[in-house]
C-alpha positions in Angstrom: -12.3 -1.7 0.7 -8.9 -4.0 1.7 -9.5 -7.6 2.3 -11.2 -8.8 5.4 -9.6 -11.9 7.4 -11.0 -15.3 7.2 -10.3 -18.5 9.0 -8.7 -20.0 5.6 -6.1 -16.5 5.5 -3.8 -15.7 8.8 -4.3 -12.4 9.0 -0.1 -12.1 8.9 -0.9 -13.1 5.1 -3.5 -10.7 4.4 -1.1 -8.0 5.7 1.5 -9.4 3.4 -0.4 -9.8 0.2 -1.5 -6.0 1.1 2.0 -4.8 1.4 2.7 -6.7 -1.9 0.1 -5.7 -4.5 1.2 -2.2 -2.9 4.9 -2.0 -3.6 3.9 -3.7 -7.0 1.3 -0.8 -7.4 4.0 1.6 -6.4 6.6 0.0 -8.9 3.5 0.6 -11.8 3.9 3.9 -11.7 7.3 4.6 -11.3 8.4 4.4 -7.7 11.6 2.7 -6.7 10.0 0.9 -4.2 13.6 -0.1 -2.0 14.6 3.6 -2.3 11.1 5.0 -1.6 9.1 2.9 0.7 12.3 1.0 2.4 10.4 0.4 5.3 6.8 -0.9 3.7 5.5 -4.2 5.5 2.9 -6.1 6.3 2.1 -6.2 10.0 -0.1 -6.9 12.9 -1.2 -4.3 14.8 -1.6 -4.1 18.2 -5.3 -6.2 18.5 -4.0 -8.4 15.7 -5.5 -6.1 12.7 -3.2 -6.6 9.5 -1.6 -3.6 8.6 0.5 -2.0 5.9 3.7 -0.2 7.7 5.0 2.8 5.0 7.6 3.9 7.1 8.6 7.4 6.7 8.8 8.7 3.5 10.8 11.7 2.0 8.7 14.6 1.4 9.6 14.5 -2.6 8.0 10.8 -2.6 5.4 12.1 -1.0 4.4 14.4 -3.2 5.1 12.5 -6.5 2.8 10.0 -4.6 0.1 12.7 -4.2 0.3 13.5 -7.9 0.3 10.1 -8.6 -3.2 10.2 -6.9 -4.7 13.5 -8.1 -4.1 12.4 -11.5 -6.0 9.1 -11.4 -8.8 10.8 -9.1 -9.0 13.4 -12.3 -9.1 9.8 -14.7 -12.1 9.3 -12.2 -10.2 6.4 -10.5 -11.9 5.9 -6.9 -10.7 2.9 -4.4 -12.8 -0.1 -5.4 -12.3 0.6 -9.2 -10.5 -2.5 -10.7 
């Protein structure tokens, strides 16, 4: 799951590529990424970790992200499946 850091990636990149294939994937299925997810960023956390920062999120993008979700898990679409 996620990409691990290597020597040949700053992990400030692997954050950032994560936050970008993740708005993109938002944007797929119909999320206005700006309006919804102002606030998602790559990051470092605390012990230098790359995270994705969401932000907080309205509860009516949170649930159109949950059906999002329960709709491909129904499709059989499990994390790992390209």
């Amino acid at each position: 799951m996620g990409d691990h850091v290597s020597p040949e990636q700053p992990a400030e990149a692997v954050a950032q590529r994560s936050a970008d294939r993740l708005a993109l994937a938002l944007e797929d299925v119909g999320f206005d990424v700006g309006q919804a997810f102002p606030m998602l960023r790559g990051a470092l956390d605390r012990d230098g970790t790359p995270v994705v920062e969401l932000g907080r999120v309205a509860a009516e993008v949170a649930d159109g992200l949950a059906n999002v979700l329960v709709r491909a898990a129904r499709l059989g679409v499990v994390d790992g499946a390209d």
